[in-house]
C-alpha positions as CSV (number, residue, x, y, z in Angstrom):
1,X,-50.0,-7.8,30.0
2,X,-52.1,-5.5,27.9
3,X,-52.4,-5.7,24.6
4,X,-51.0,-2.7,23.5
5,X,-47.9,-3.6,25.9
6,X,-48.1,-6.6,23.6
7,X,-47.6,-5.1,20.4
8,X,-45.6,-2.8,21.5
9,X,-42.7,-4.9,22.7
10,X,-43.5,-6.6,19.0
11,X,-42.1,-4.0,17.8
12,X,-39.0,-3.4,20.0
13,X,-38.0,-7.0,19.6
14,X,-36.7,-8.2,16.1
15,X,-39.0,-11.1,14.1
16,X,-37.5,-14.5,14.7
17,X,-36.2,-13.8,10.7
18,X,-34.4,-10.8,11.3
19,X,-32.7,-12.2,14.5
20,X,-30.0,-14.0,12.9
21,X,-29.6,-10.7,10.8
22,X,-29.4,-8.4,14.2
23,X,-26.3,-10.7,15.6
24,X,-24.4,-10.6,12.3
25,X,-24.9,-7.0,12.1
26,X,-23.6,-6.8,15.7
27,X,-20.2,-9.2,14.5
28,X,-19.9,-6.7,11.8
29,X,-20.2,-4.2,13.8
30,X,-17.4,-5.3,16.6
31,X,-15.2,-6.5,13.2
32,X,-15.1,-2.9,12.0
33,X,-14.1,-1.5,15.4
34,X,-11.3,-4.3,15.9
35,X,-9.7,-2.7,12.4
36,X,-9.9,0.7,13.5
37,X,-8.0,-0.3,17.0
38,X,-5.7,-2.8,15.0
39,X,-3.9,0.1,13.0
40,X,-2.5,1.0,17.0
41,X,-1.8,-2.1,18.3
42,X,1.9,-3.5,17.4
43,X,1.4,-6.9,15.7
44,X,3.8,-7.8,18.3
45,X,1.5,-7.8,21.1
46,X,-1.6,-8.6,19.2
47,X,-1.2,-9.8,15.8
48,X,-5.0,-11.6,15.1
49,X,-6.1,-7.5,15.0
50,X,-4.0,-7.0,11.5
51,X,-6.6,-9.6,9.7
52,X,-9.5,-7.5,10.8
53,X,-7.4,-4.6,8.9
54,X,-7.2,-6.6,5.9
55,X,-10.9,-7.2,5.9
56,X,-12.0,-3.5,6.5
57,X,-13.2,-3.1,2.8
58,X,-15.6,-6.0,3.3
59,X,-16.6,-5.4,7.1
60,X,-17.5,-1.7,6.0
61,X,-19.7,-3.3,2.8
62,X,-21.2,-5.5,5.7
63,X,-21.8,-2.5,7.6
64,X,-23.1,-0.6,4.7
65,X,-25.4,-3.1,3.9
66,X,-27.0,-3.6,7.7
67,X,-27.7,0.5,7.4
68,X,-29.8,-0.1,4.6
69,X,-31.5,-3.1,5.3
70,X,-32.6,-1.7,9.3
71,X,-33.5,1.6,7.3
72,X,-36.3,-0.8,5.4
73,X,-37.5,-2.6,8.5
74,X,-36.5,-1.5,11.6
75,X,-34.7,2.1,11.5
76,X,-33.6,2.6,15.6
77,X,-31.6,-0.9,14.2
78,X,-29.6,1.0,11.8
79,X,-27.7,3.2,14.7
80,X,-24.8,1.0,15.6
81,X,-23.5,0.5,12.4
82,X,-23.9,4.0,11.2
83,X,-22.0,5.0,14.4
84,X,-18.9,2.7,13.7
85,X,-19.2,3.8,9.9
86,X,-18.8,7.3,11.8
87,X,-16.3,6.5,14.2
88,X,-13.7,5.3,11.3
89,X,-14.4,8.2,8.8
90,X,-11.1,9.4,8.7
91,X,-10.1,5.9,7.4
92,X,-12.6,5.5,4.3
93,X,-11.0,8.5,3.4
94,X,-7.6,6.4,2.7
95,X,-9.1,4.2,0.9
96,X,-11.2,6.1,-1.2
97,X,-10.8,10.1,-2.6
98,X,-14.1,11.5,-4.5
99,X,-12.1,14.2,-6.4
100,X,-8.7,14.9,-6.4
101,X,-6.7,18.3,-7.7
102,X,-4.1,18.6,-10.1
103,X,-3.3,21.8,-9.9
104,X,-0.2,23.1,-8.3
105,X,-1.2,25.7,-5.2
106,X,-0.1,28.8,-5.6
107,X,1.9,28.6,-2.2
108,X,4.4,25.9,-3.2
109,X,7.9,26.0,-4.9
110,X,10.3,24.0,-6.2
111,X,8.2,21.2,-7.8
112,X,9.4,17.5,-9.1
113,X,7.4,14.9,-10.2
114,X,8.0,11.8,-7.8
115,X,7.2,7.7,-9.3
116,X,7.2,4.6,-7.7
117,X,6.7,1.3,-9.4
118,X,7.5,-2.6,-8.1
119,X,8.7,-3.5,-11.8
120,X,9.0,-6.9,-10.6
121,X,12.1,-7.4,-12.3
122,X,10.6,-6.5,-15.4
123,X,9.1,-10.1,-16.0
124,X,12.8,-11.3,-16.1
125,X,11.0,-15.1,-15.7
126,X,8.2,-15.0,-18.7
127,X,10.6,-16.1,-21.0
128,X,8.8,-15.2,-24.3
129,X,7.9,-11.5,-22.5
130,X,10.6,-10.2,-20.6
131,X,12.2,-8.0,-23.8
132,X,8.6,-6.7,-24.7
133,X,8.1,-6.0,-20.8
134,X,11.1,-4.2,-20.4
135,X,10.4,-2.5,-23.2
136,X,7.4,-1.4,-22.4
137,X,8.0,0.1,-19.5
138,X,10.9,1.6,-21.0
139,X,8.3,3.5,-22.9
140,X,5.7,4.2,-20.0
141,X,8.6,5.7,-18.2
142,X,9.6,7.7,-21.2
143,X,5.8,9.3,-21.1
144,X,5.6,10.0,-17.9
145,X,8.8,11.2,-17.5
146,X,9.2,11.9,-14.0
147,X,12.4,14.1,-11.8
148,X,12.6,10.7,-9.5
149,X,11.9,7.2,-10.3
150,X,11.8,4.8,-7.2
151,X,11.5,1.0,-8.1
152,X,11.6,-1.7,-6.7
153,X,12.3,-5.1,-7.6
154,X,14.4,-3.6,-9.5
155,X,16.9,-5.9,-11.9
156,X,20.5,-5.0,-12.9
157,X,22.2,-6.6,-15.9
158,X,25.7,-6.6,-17.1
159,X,26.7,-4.5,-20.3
160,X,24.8,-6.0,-23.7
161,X,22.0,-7.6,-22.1
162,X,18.9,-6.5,-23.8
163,X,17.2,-6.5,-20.4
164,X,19.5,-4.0,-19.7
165,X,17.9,-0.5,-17.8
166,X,20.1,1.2,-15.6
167,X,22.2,2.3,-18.1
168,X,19.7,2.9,-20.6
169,X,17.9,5.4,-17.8
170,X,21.1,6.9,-17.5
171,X,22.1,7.9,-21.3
172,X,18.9,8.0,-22.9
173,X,16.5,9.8,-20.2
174,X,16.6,13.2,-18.2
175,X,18.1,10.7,-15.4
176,X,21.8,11.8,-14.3
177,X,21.9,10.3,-11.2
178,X,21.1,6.9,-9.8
179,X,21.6,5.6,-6.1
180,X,20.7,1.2,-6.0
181,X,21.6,-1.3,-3.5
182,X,20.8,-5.2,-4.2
183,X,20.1,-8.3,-1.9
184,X,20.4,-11.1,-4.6
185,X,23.3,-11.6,-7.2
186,X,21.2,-14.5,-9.2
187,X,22.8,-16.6,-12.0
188,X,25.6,-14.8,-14.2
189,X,25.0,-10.8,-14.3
190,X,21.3,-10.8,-12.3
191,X,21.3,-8.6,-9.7
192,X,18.3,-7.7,-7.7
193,X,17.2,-5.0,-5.7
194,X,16.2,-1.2,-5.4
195,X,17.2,1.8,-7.1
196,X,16.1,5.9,-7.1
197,X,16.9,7.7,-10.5
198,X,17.0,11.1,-10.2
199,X,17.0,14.2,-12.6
200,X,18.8,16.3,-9.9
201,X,21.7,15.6,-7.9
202,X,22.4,12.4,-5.5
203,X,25.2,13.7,-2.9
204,X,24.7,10.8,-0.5
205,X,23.2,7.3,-0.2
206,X,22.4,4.7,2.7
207,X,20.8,1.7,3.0
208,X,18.3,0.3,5.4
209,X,19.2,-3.7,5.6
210,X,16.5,-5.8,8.0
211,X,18.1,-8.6,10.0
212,X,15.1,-11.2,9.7
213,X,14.4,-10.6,5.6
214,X,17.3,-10.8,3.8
215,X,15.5,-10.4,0.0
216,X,14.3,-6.7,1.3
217,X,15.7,-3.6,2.3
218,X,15.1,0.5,2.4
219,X,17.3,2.9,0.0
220,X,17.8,6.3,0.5
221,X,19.0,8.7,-1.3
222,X,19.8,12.9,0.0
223,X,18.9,14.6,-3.2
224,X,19.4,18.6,-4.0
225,X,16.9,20.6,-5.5
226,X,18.3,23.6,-6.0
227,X,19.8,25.7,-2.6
228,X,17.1,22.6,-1.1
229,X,18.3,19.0,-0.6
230,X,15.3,16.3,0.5
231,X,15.8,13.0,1.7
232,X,14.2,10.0,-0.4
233,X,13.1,6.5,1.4
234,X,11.9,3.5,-1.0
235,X,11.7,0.6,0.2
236,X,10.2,-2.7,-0.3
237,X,8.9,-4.4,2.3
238,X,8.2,-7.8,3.8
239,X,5.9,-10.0,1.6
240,X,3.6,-12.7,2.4
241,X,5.4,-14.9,0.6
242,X,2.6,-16.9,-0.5
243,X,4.0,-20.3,-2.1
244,X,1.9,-22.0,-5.5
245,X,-0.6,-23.7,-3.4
246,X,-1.4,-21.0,-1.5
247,X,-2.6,-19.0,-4.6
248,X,-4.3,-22.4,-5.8
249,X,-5.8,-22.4,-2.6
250,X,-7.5,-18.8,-2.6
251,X,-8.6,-19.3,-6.7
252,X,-10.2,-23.1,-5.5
253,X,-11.8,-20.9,-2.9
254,X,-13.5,-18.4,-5.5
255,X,-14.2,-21.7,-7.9
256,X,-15.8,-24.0,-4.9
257,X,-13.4,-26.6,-5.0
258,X,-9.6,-26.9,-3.6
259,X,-7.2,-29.9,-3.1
260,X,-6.3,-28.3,0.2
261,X,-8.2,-28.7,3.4
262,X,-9.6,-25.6,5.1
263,X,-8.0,-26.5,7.7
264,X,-4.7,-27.0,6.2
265,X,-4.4,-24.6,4.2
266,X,-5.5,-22.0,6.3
267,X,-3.0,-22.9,9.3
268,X,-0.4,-22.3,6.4
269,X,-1.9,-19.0,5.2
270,X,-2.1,-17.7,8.6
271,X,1.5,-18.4,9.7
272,X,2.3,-16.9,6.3
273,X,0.5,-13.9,7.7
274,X,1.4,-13.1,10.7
275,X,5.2,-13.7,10.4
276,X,4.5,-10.3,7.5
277,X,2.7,-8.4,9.8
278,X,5.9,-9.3,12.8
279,X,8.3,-8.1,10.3
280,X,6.9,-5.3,8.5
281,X,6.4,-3.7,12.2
282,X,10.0,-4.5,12.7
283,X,10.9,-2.7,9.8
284,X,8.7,0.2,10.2
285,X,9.6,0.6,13.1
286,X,13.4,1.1,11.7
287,X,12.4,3.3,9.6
288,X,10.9,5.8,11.1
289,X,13.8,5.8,13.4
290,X,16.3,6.8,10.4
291,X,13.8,9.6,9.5
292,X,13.7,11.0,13.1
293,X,17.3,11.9,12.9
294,X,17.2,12.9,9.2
295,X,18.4,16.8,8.8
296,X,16.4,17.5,5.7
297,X,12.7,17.0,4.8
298,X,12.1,13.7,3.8
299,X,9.6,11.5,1.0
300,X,9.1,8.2,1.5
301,X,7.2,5.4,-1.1
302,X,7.7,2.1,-2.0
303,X,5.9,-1.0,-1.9
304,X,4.6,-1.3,1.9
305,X,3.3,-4.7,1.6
306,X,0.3,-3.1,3.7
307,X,-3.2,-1.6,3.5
308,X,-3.7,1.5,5.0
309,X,-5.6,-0.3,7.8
310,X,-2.3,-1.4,8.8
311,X,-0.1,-0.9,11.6
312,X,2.6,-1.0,9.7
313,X,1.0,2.3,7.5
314,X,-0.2,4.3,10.3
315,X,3.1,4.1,12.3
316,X,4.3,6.2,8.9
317,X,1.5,8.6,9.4
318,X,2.5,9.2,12.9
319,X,6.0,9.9,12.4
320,X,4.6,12.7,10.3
321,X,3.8,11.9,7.2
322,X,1.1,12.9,5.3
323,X,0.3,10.5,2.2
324,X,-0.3,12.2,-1.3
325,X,-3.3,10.1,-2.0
326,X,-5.1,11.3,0.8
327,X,-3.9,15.0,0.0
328,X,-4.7,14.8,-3.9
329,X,-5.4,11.5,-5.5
330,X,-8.8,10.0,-7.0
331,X,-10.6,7.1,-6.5
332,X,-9.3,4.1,-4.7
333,X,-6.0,3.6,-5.5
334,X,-5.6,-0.2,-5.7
335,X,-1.9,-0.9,-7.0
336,X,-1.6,-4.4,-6.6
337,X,-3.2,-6.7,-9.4
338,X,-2.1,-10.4,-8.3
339,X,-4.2,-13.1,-7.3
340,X,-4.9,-12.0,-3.8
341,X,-7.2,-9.6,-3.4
342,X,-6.3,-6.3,-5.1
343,X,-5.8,-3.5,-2.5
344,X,-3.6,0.3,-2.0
345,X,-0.3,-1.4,-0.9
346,X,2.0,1.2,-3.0
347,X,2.3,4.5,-1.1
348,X,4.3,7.8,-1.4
349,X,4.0,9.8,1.6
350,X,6.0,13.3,2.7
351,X,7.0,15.0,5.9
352,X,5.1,18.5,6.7
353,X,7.5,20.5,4.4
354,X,6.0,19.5,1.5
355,X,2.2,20.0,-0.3
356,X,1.5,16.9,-3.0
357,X,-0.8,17.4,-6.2
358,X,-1.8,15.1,-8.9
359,X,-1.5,11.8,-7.4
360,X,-2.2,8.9,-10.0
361,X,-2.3,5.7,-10.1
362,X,-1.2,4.5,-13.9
363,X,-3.6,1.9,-15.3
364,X,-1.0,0.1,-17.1
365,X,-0.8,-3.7,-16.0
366,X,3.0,-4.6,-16.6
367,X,3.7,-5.7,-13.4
368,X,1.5,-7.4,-10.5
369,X,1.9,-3.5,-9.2
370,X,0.3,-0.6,-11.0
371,X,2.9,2.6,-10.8
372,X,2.2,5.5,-8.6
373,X,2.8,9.1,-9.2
374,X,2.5,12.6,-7.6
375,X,3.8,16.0,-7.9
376,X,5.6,17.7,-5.0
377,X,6.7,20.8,-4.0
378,X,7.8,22.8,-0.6
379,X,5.4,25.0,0.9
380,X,6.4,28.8,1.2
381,X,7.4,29.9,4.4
């Protein structure tokens, strides 16, 4: 072999240091493309693909990274991440919005502002902060002031109980109308569940119940605007239902120590998983159904439970949905702010009908969600 054969394959081949490099770019690489086919793929018949979903933020970073470092040393290397970063473009673009608009386009009409919030029962069970919780968002809801309030984890109290807001919403806001349904009658007056507010008029009301998850359900609500009457979906959705050591668990992992064995724990967490991912499809899945055979145009929000890497998300998007984060909001979005990782789990979508504008996500931390809102109007003919 000659020796400018030699060098030549030298430089084809990576150095025995950037070999290890070259394989973990090529796992990040087949990661990436496992979350992109994992948003089409029922849980059901393959639910391992959901977990490359979740990790989509951090397989992209991955990704991100490889580009740059091959673009140093070795720049042919850089291709195959650059083409899955490619191949998945529409999806950064639900996680992540550069600018936003606020303005209301000039071919919509009939606008209302739409919020959705998991209140988590207004910290009903930090006994020294419920009242100033409540109150709190009391007031938040008071400034923002929206046509429709969705909320879920929403608690019901009986008459005199300072935790009281149903009634309050009722005599002391713009709200006239309220449509709620409730899962859990807890001790003496505590009943929990979901409820729509609206400034306009509620002429009917259903419910959604789920045969495996009794603690969650979808509300809707046929609401008239005018000569116009939409159909509202909130819903909250299955949970992980992560139990005290399996938060203790992830914050050991972050702190390099845990009581738990990987092993262990990690079975647990897994199960955990994949019986959410089994039911949210399931629920989805009836849903959309209910939409299909709705006869006016419909909004849906809520607390998914899911990322938009999810199944569970995109089966919303392909019934014909378009979410009003993706149409107007800014920056990433992240609602939920417990100790798992915080990521865009709060959604408000709408069928083809409607054009959304101002989407925000409030900053406020007086839940483990942050609130979500957006303006909405029909398009003209």
């Amino acid at each position: 072999m000659t020796t400018d054969r030699q060098a030549a394959l030298g430089r084809l081949r990576p150095s025995r240091w950037h070999r290890p490099l070259w394989w973990a770019n090529g796992l990040a690489v087949a990661g990436l493309l496992l979350a992109y086919i994992g948003t089409q793929v029922s849980p059901a018949a393959l639910w391992p693909l959901a977990l490359f979903g979740i990790a989509y933020p951090w397989l992209l970073w991955a990704n991100v990274f490889f580009i740059g470092w091959w673009l140093l040393f070795r720049r042919r290397r850089a291709w195959p991440s650059l083409l899955a970063i490619l191949l998945g473009w529409s999806f950064l673009a639900e996680y992540v919005q550069p600018f936003g608009h606020t303005r209301q386009p000039a071919d919509t009409r009939q606008p209302f502002t739409l919020m959705s919030w998991n209140v988590r029962l207004f910290n009903l069970y930090n006994w020294t902060h419920n009242q100033q919780t409540r109150d709190e968002i009391m007031e938040l809801l008071r400034v923002e002031d929206p046509d429709i309030l969705c909320m879920q984890e929403f608690l019901n109290v009986g008459p005199g109980n300072p935790l009281m807001v149903k009634d309050s919403l009722l005599s002391s806001y713009r709200f006239t109308a309220c449509a709620d349904a409730y899962t859990v009658h807890a001790r003496g007056d505590h009943y929990i569940g979901i409820a729509i507010f609206s400034t306009f008029p509620v002429v009917a009301q259903g419910t959604l119940h789920f045969p495996d998850e009794l603690n969650n359900l979808c509300l809707w609500a046929d609401i008239a605007l005018g000569a116009d009457t939409i159909r509202v979906y909130t819903a909250h959705l299955a949970s992980l239902r992560f139990g005290d050591n399996d938060y203790q668990f992830i914050r050991s992992l972050e702190q390099g120590a845990g009581r738990d064995s990987l092993a262990t724990a990690g079975t647990r967490i897994l199960r955990r998983m994949k019986n959410a991912f089994l039911r949210r499809s399931t629920e989805v899945a009836a849903i959309t159904a209910h939409m299909a055979s709705s006869p006016w145009p419909v909004v849906y929000c809520g607390d998914l439970n899911d990322t938009p890497m999810s199944y569970s998300y995109h089966e919303l998007r392909r019934a014909g949905l378009t979410d009003a984060f993706v149409e107007s909001g800014r920056g990433f979005g992240n609602t939920y702010i417990g100790d798992a990782p915080s990521f865009r789990i709060d959604h408000i979508l709408h069928g083809p009908q409607f054009r959304s504008w101002g989407f925000r996500t409030l900053p406020d931390e007086l839940s483990d969600h942050h609130a979500i809102i957006a303006s909405l109007g029909f398009k003209d003919p």
